[in-house]
Backbone atoms as SQL, in Angstrom:
CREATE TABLE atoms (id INTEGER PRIMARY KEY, chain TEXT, resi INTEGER, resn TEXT, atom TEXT, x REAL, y REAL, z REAL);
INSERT INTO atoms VALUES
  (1, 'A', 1, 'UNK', 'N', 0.846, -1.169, 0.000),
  (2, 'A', 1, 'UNK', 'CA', 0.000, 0.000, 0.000),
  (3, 'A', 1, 'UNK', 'C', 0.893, 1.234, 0.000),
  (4, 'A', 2, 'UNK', 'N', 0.569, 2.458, -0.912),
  (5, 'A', 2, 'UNK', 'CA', 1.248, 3.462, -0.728),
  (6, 'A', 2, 'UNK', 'C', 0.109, 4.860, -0.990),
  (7, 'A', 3, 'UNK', 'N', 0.180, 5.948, -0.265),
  (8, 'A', 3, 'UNK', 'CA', -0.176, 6.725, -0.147),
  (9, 'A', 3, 'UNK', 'C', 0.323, 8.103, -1.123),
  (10, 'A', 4, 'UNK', 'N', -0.177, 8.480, -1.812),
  (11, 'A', 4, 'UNK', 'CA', 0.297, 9.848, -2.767),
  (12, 'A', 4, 'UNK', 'C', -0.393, 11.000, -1.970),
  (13, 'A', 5, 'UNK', 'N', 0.320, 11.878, -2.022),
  (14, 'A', 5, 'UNK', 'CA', -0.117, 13.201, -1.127),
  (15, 'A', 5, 'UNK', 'C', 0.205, 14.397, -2.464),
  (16, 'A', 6, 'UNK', 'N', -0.802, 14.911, -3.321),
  (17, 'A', 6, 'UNK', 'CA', -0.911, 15.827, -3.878),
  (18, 'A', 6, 'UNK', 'C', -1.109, 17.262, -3.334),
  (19, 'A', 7, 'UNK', 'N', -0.281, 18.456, -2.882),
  (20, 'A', 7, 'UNK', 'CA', -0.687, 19.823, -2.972),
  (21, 'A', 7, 'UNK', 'C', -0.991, 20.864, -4.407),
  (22, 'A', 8, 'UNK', 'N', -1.861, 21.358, -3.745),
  (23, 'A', 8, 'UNK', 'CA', -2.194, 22.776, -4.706),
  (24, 'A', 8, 'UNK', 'C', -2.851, 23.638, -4.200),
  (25, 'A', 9, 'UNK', 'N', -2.445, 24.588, -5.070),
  (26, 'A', 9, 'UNK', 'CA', -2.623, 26.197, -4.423),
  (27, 'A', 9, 'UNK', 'C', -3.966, 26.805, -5.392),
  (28, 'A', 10, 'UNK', 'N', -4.695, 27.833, -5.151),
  (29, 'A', 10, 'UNK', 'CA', -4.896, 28.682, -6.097),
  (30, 'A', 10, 'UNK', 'C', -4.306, 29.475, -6.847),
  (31, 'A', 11, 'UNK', 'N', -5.026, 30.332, -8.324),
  (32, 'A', 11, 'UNK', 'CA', -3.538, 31.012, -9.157),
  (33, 'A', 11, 'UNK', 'C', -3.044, 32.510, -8.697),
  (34, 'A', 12, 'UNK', 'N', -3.681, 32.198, -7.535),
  (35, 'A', 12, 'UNK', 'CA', -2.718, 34.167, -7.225),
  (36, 'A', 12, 'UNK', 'C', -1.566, 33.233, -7.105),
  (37, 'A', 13, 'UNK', 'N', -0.406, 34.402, -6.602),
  (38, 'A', 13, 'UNK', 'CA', 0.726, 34.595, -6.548),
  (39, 'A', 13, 'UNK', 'C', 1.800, 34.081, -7.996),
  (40, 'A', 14, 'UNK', 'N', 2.821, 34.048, -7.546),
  (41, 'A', 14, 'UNK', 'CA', 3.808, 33.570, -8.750),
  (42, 'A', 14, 'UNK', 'C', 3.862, 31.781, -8.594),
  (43, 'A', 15, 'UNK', 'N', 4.003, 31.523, -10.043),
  (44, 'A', 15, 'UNK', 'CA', 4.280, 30.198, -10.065),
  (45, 'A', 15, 'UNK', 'C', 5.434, 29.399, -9.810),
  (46, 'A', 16, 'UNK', 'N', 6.529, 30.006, -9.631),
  (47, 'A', 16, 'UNK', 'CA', 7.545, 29.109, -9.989),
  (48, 'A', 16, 'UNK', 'C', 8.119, 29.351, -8.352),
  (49, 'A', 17, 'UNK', 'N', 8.172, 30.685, -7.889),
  (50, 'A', 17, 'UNK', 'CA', 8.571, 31.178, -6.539),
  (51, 'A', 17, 'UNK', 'C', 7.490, 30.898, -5.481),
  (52, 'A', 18, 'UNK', 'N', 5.962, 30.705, -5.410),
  (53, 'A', 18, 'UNK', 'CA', 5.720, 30.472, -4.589),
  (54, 'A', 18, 'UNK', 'C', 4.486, 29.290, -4.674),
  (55, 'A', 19, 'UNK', 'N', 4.059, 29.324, -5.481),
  (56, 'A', 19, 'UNK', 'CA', 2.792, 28.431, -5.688),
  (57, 'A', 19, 'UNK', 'C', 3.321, 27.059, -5.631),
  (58, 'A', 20, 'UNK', 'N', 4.411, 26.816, -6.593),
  (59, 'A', 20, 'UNK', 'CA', 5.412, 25.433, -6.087),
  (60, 'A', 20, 'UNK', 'C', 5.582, 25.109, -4.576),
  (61, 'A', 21, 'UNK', 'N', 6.117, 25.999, -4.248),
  (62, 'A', 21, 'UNK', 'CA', 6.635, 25.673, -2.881),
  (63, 'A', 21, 'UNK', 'C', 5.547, 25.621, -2.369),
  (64, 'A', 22, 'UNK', 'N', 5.144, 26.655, -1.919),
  (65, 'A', 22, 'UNK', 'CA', 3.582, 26.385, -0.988),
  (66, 'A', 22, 'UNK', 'C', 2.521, 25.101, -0.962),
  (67, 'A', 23, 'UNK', 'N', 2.314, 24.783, -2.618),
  (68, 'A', 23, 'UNK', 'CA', 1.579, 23.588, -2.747),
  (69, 'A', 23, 'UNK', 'C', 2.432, 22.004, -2.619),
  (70, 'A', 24, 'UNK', 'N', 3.743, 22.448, -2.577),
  (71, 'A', 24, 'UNK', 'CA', 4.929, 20.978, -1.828),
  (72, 'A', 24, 'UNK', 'C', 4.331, 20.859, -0.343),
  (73, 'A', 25, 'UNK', 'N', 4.606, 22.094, 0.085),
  (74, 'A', 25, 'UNK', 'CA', 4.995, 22.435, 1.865),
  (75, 'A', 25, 'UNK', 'C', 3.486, 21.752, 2.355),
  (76, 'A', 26, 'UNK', 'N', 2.300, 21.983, 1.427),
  (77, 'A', 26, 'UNK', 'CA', 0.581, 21.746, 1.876),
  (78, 'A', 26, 'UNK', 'C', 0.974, 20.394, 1.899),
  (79, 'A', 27, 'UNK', 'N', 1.241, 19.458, 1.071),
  (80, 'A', 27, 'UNK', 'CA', 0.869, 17.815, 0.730),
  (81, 'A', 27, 'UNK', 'C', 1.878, 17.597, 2.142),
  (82, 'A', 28, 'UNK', 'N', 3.372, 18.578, 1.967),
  (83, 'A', 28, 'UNK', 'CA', 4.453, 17.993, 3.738),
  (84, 'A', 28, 'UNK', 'C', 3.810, 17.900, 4.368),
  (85, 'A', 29, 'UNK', 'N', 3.252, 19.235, 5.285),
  (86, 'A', 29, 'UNK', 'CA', 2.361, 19.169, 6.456),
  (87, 'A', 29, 'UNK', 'C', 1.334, 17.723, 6.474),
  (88, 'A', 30, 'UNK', 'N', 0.307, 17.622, 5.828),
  (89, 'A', 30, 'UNK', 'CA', -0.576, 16.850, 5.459),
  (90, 'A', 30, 'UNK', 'C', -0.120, 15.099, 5.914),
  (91, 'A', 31, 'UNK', 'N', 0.894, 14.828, 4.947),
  (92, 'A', 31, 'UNK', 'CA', 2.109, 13.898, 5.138),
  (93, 'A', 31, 'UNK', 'C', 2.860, 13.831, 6.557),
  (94, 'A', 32, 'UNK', 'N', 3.288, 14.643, 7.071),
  (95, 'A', 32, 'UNK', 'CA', 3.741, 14.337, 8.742),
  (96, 'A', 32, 'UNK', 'C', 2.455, 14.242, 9.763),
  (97, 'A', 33, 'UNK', 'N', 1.034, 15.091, 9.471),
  (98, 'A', 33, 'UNK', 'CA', 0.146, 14.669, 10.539),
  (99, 'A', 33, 'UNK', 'C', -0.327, 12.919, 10.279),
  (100, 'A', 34, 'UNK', 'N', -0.394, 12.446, 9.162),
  (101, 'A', 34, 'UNK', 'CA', -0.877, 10.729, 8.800),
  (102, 'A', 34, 'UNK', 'C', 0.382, 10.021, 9.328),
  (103, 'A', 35, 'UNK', 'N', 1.665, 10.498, 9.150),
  (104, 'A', 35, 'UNK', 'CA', 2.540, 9.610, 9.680),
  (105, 'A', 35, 'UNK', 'C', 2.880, 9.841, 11.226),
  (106, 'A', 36, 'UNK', 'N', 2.907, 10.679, 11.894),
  (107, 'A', 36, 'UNK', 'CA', 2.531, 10.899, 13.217),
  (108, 'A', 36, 'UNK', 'C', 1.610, 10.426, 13.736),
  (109, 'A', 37, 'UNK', 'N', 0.008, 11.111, 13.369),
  (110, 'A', 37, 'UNK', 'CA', -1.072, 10.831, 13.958),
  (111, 'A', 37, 'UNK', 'C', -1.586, 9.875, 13.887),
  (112, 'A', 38, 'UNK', 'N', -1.798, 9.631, 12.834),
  (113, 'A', 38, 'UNK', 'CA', -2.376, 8.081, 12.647),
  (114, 'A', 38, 'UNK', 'C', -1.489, 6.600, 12.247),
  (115, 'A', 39, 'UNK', 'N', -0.102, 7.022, 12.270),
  (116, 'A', 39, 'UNK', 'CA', 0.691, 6.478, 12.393),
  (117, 'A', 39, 'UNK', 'C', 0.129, 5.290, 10.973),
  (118, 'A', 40, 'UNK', 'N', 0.549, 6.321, 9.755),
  (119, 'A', 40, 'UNK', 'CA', 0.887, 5.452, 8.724),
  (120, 'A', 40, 'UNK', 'C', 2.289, 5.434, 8.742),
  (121, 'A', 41, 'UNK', 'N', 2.538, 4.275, 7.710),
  (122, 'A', 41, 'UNK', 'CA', 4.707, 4.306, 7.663),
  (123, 'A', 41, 'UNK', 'C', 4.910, 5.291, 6.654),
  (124, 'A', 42, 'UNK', 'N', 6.052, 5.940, 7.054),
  (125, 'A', 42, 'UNK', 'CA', 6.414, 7.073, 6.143),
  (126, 'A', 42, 'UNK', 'C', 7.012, 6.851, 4.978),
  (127, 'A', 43, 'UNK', 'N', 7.804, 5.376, 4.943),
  (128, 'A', 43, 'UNK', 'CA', 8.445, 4.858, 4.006),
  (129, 'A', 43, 'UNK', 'C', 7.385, 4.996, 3.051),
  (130, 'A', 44, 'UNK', 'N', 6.040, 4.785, 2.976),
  (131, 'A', 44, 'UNK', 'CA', 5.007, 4.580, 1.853),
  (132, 'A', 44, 'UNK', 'C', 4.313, 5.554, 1.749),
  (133, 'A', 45, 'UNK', 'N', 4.780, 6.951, 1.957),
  (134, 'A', 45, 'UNK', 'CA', 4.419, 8.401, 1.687),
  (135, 'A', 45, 'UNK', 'C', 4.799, 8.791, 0.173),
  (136, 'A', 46, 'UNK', 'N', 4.560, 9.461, -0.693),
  (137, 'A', 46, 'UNK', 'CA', 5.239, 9.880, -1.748),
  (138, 'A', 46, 'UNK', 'C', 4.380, 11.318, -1.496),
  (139, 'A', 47, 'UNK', 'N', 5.119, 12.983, -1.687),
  (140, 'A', 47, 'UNK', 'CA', 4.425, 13.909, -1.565),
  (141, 'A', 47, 'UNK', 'C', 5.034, 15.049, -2.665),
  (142, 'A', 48, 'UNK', 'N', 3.882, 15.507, -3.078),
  (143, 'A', 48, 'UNK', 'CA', 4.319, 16.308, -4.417),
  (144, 'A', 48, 'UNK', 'C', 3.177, 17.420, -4.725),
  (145, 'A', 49, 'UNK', 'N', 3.828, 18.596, -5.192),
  (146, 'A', 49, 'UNK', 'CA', 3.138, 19.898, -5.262),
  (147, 'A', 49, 'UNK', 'C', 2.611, 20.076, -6.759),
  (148, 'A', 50, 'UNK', 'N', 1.707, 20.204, -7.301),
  (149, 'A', 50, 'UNK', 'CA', 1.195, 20.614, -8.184),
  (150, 'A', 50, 'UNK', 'C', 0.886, 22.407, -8.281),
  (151, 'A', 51, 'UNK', 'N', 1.150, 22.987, -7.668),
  (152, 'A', 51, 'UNK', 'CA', 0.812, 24.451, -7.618),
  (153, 'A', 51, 'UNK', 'C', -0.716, 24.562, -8.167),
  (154, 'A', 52, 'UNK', 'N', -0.955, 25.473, -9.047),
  (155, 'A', 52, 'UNK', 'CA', -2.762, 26.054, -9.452),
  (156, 'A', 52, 'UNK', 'C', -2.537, 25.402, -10.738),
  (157, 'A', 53, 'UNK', 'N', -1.613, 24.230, -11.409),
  (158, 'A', 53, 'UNK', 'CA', -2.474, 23.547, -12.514),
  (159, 'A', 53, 'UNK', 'C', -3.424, 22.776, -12.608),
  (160, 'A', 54, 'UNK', 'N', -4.121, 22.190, -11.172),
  (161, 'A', 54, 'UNK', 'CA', -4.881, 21.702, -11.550),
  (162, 'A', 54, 'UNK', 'C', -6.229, 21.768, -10.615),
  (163, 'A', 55, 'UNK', 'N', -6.914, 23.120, -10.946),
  (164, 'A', 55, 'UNK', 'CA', -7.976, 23.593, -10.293),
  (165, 'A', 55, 'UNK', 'C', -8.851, 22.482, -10.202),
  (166, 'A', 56, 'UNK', 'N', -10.026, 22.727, -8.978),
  (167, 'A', 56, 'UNK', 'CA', -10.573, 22.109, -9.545),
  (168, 'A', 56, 'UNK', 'C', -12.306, 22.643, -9.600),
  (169, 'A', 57, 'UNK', 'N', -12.219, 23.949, -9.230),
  (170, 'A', 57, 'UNK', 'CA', -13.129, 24.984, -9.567),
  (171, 'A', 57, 'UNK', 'C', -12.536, 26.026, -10.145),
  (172, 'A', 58, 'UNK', 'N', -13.192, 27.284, -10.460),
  (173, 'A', 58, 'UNK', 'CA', -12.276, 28.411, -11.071),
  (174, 'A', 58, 'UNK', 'C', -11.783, 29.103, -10.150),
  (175, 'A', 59, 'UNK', 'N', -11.417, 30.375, -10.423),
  (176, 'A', 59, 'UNK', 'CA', -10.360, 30.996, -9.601),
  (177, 'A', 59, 'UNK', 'C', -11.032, 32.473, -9.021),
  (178, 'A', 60, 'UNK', 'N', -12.546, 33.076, -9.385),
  (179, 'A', 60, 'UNK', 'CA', -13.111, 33.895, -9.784),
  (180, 'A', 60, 'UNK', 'C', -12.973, 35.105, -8.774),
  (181, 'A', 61, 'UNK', 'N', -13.400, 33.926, -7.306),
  (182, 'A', 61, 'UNK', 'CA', -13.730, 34.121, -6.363),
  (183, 'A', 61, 'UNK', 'C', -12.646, 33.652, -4.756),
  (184, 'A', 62, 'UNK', 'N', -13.013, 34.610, -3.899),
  (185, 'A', 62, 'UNK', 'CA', -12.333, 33.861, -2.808),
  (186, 'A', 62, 'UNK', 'C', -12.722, 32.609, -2.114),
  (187, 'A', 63, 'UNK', 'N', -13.903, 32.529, -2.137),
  (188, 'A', 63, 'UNK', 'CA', -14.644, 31.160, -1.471),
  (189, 'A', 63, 'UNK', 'C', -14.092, 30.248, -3.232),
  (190, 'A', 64, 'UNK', 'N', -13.836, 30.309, -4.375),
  (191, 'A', 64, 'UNK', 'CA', -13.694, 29.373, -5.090),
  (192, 'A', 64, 'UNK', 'C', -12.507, 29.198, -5.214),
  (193, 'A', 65, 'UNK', 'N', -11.683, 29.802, -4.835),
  (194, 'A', 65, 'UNK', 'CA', -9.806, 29.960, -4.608),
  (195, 'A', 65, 'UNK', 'C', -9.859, 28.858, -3.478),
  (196, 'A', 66, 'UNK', 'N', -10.719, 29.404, -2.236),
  (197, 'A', 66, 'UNK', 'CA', -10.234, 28.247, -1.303),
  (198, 'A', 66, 'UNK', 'C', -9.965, 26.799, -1.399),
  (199, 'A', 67, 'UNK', 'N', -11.175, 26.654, -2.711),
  (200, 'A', 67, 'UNK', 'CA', -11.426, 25.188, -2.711),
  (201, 'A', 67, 'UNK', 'C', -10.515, 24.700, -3.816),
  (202, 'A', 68, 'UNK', 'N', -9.551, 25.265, -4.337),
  (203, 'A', 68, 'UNK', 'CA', -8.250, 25.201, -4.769),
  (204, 'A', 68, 'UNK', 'C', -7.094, 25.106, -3.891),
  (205, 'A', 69, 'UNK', 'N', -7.218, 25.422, -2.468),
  (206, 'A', 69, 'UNK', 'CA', -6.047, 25.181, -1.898),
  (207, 'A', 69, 'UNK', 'C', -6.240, 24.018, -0.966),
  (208, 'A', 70, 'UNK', 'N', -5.791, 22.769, -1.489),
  (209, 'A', 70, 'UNK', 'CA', -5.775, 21.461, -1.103),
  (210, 'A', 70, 'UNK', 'C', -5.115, 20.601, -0.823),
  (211, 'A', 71, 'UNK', 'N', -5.351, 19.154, -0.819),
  (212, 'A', 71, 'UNK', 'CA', -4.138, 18.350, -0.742),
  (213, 'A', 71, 'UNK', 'C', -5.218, 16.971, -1.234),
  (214, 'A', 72, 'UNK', 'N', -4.748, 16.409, -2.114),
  (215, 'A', 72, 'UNK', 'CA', -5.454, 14.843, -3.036),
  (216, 'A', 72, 'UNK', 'C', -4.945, 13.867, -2.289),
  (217, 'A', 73, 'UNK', 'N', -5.580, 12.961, -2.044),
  (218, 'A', 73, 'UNK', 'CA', -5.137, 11.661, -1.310),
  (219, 'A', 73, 'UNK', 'C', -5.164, 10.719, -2.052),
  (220, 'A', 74, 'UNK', 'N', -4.104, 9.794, -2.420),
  (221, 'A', 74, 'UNK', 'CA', -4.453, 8.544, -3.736),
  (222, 'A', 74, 'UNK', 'C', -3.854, 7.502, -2.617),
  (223, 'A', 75, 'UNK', 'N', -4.450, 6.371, -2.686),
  (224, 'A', 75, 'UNK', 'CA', -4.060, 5.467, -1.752),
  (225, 'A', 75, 'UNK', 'C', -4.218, 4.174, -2.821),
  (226, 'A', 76, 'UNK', 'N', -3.438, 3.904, -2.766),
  (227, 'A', 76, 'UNK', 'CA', -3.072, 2.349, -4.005),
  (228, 'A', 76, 'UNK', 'C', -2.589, 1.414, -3.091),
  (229, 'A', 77, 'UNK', 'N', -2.935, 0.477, -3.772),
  (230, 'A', 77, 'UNK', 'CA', -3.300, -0.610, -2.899),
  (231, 'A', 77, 'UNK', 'C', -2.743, -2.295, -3.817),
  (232, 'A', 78, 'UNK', 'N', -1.899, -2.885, -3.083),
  (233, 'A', 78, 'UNK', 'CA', -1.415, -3.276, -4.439),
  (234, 'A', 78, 'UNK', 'C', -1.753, -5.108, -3.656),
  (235, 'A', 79, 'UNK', 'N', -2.432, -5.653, -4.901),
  (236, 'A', 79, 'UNK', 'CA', -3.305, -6.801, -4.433),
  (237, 'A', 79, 'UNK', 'C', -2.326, -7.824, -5.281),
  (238, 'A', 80, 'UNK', 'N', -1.440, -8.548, -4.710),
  (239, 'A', 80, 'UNK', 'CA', -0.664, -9.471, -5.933),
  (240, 'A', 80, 'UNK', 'C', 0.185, -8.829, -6.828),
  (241, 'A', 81, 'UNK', 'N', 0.059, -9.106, -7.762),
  (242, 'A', 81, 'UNK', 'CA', 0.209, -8.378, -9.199),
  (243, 'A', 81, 'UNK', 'C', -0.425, -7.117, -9.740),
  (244, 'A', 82, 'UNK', 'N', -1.837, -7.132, -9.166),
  (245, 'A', 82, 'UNK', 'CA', -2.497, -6.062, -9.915),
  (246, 'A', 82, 'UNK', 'C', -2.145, -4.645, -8.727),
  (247, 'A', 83, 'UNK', 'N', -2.657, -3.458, -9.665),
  (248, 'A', 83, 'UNK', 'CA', -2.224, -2.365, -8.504),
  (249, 'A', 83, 'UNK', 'C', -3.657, -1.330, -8.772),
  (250, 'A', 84, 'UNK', 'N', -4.135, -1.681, -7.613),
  (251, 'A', 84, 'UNK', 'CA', -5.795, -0.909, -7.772),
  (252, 'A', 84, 'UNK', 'C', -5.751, 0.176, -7.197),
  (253, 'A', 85, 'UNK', 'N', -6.513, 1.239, -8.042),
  (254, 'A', 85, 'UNK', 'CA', -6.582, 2.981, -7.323),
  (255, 'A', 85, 'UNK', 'C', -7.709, 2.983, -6.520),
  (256, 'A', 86, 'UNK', 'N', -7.669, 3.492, -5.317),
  (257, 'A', 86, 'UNK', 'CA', -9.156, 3.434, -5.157),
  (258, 'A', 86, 'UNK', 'C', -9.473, 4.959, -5.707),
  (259, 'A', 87, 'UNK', 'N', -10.820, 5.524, -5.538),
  (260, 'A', 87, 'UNK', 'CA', -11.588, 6.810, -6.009),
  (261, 'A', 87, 'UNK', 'C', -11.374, 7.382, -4.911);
């Protein structure tokens, strides 16, 4: 079993100077409370920033910005041979 920890930001600010970083640093945080708190193994963490490419409302608004600043949880699950995503 391994856990993917996706961050992202909304598109204010700059992309390369802060939206990167910020949307890394979201999925970190995110990633040390599951391996702390709920004590998943960290070895089976993978964590990675997407910045504002991949909205998943528009950007118009502040209540629709928020729901751009996130973190995706993919938890794969690997049964034998086969390697199933869940939704």
């Amino acid at each position: 079993m391994q856990l993917k920890l996706i961050g992202h930001t909304d598109s204010t600010g700059n992309y390369s100077a802060v939206n990167l970083f910020l949307s890394h640093r979201r999925a970190l945080v995110a990633s040390q409370y599951i391996t702390e708190k709920l004590d998943f193994p960290r070895e089976r963490v993978y964590v990675t920033g997407r910045a504002h490419l991949k909205p998943t409302v528009e950007n118009t608004s502040i209540p629709m910005r928020m729901k751009n600043r996130r973190v995706d949880l993919h938890l794969e699950i690997h049964n034998g041979h086969a390697l199933e995503k869940l939704p």
